[in-house]
C-alpha positions in Angstrom: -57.0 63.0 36.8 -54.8 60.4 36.2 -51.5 59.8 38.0 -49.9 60.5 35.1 -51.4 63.4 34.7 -51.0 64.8 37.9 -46.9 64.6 37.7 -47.2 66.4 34.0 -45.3 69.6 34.4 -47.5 72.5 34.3 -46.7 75.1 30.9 -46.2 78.0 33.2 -43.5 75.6 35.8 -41.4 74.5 32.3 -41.4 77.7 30.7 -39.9 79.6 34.0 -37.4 76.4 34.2 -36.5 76.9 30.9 -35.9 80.8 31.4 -34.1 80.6 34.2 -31.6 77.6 33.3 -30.8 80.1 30.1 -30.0 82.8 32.0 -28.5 81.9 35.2 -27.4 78.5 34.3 -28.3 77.0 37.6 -30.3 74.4 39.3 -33.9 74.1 39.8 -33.2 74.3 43.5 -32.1 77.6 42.7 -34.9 78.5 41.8 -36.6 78.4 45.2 -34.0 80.1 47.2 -32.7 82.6 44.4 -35.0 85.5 45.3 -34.8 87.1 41.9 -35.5 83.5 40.5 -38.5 83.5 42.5 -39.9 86.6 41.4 -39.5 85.2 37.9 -40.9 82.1 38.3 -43.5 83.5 40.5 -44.5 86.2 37.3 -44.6 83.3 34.9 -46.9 81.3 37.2 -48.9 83.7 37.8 -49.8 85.0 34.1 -49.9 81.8 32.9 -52.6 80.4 35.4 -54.6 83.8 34.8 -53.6 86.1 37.8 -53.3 88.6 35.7 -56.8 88.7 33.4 -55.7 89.0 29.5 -51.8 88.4 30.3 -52.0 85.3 28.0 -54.5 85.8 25.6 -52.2 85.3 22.8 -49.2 82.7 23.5 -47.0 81.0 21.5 -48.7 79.5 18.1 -52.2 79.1 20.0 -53.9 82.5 19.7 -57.3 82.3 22.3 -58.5 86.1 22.6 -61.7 84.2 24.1 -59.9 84.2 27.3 -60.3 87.7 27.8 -63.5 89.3 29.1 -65.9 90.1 26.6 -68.5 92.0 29.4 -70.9 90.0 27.6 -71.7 92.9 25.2 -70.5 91.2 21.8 -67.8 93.9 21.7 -64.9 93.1 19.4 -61.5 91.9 20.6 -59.3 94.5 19.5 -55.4 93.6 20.3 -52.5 95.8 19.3 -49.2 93.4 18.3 -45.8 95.3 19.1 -43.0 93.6 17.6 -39.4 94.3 18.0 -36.0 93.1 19.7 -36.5 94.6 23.5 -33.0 94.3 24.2 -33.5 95.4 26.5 -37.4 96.6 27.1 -37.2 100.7 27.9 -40.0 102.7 29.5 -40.5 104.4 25.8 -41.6 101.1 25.4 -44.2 101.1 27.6 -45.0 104.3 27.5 -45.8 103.8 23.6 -47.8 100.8 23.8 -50.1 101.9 26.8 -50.6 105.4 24.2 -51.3 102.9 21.7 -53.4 100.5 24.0 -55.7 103.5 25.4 -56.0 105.5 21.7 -57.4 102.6 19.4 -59.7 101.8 23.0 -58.0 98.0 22.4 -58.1 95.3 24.7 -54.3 95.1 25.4 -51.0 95.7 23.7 -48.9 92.6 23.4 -45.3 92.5 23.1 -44.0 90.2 20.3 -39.9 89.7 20.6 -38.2 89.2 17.5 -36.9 85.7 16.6 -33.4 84.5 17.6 -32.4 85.0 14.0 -33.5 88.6 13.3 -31.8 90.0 16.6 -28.6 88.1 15.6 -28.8 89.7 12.5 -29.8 93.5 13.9 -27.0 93.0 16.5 -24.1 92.0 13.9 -25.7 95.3 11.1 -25.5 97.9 13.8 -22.4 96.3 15.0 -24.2 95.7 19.1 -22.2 94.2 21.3 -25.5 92.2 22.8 -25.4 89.7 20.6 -24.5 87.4 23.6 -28.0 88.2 24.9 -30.3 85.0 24.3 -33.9 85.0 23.2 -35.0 84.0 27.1 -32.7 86.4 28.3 -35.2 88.8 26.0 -38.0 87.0 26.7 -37.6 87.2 30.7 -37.0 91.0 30.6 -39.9 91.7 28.3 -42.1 89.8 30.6 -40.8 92.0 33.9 -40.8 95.4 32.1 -44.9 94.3 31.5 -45.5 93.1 34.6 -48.2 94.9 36.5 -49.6 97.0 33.7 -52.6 95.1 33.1 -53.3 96.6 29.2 -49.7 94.9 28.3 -49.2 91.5 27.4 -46.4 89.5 26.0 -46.3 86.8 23.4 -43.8 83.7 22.3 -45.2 83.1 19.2 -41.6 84.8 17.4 -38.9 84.6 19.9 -39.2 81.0 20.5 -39.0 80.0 16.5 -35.5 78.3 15.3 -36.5 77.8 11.6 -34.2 79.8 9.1 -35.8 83.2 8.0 -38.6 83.5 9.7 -39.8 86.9 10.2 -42.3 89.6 12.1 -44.5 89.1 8.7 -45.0 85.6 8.9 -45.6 85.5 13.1 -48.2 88.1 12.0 -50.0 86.7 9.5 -50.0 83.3 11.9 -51.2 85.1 14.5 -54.2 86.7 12.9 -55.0 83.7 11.1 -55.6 82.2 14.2 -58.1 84.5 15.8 -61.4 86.5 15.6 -60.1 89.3 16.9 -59.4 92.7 15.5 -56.2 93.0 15.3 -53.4 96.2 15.2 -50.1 96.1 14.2 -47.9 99.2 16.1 -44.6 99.8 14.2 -42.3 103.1 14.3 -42.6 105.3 11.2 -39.0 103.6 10.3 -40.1 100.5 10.1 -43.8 101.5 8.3 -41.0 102.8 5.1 -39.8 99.6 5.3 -42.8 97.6 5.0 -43.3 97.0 2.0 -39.9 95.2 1.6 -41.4 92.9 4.0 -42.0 89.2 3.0 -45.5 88.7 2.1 -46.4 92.4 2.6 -49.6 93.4 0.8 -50.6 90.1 2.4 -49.8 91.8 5.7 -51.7 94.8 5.3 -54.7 92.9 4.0 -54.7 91.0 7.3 -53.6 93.4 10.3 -54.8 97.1 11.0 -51.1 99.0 11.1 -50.6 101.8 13.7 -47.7 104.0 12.7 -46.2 105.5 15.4 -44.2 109.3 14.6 -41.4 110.2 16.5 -39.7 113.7 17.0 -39.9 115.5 13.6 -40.4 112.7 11.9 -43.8 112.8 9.9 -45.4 110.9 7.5 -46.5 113.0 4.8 -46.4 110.3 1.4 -48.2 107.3 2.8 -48.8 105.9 -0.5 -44.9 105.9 -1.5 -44.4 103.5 1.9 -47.2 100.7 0.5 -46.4 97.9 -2.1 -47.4 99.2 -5.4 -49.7 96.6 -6.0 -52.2 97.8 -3.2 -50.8 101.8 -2.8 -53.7 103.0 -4.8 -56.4 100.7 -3.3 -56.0 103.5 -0.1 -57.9 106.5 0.4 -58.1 109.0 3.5 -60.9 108.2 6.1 -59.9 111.2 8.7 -57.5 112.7 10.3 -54.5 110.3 9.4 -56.3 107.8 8.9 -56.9 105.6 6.2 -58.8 102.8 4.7 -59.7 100.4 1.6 -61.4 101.4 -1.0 -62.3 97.9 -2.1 -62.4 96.5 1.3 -59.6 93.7 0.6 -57.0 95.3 2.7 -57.2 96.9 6.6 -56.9 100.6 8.2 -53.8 102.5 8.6 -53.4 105.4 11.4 -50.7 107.6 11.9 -50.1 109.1 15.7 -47.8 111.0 17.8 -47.6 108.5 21.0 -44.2 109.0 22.6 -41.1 111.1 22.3 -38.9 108.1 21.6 -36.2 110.2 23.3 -35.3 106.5 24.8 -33.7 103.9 22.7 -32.4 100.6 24.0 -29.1 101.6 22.4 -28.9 104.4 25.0 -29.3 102.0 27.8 -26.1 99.9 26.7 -24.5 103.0 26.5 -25.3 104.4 30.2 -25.0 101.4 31.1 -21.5 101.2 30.2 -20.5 104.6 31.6 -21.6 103.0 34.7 -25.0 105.3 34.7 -27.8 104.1 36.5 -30.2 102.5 34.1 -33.2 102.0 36.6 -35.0 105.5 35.4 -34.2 104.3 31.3 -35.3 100.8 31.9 -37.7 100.5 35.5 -36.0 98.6 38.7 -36.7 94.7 37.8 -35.3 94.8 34.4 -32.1 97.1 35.3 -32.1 94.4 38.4 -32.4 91.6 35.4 -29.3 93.6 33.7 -27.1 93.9 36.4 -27.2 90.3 37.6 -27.1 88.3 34.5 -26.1 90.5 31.4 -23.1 91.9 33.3 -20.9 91.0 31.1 -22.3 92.7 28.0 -22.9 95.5 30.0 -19.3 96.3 30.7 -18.5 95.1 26.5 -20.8 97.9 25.4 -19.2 100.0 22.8 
């Protein structure tokens, strides 16, 4: 290795860098004394240099799903995308993409954080008060609600991007363009109505599997009136709630009941503010993450 080479910052150093300087604004000394710090860059470290089998598989605009263990059967990578703002990540959260993960027998559920752009957006239509919240800020709490769950992953492919208008369809379509793999899209049966409003969107559901997920009540009984016309009567039922192509030019849909969604990430900015502990909405290292550097919108929460 050359000696230039050998000084090149390591991926997993200059992303925790970056992360912390955006959310703590302080020095990279800091980062070695700062306890918290350390357990940060210490998480980042670790997925990125493998400590955690699969953690990585898919990061940033390189998807590599031939990182994870195959067991040398020739079984099919099967990776379940869960997009969304996480502002912050909830245990509903996980507890829907680990249902997800073990129902469709897939290799891992990977968190995909909405752009900058789209959470600005979301926070100024449902007029939040997080929209002081920054894309690392996110990022960093996505990546310590996952951590230890070794079926959960988290991706940078969409929160990182800058570009004006990019959206969850086009970081999807990227990211299956870029991989073997069989891949799942999970959304919430809100989202699935909205779908076919989506940029590109029969070229979405030609490329991904979709997992709808069903909350409370709420059931999907008209699948057909929730596709883009142009592909609504290619469907037909396969099974219970599921179903498929008839042509073979676009992917499987499913409908399940994986979690109550009694949690919301609008209830933790609300407990939050009422001073209520958030460690049983949110687990202890994001609620941590909360009270040390998003104080401020804590206490701003209408």
């Amino acid at each position: 290795m050359s000696s230039r080479s050998a000084h090149r910052l390591r991926p997993a150093f200059r992303l925790a860098l970056l992360i912390y300087l955006a959310t703590a604004a302080a020095s990279l000394a800091q980062v070695k004394t700062d306890p918290f710090a350390r357990t940060l860059y210490d998480l980042t470290a670790r997925r990125e240099s493998g400590g955690r089998k699969g953690a990585h598989s898919i990061q940033g605009s390189a998807v590599t799903p031939s990182s994870l263990d195959s067991s040398g059967m020739g079984v099919p990578y099967r990776i379940i995308l869960y997009g969304g703002s996480f502002c912050p990540p909830h245990l509903g959260h996980i507890r829907e993409a680990r249902a997800a993960c073990s129902l469709l027998g897939a290799h891992q559920t990977v968190f995909l954080p909405a752009a900058p752009e789209a959470i600005q957006y979301e926070a100024v239509r449902r007029s939040k008060n997080w929209i002081g919240v920054t894309a690392h800020q996110r990022l960093a709490m996505t990546w310590l609600a996952t951590a230890g769950y070794g079926d959960l992953g988290v991706s940078t492919h969409e929160v990182v991007q800058t570009e004006p208008g990019y959206s969850t369809s086009r970081s999807v379509l990227e990211i299956s363009a870029n991989t073997d793999a069989e891949i799942w899209l999970l959304v919430g049966i809100d989202v699935f109505r909205g779908m076919s409003r989506w940029e590109s969107a029969p070229h979405v559901f030609a490329a991904v599997n979709v997992l709808v997920s069903e909350y409370g009540s709420d059931r999907l009984d008209d699948l057909r009136s929730c596709l883009p016309a142009e592909i609504a009567s290619d469907y037909k039922a396969a099974g219970p709630r599921l179903w498929q192509s008839r042509t073979g030019r676009n992917r499987k849909i499913r409908i399940a009941r994986l979690e109550d969604q009694g949690l919301s990430s609008s209830r933790v900015w609300r407990e939050a503010r009422r001073g209520d502990p958030i460690e049983p909405l949110v687990g202890s290292l994001v609620a941590q993450y909360m009270e040390r550097y998003l104080s401020k919108q804590m206490e701003a929460v209408d």
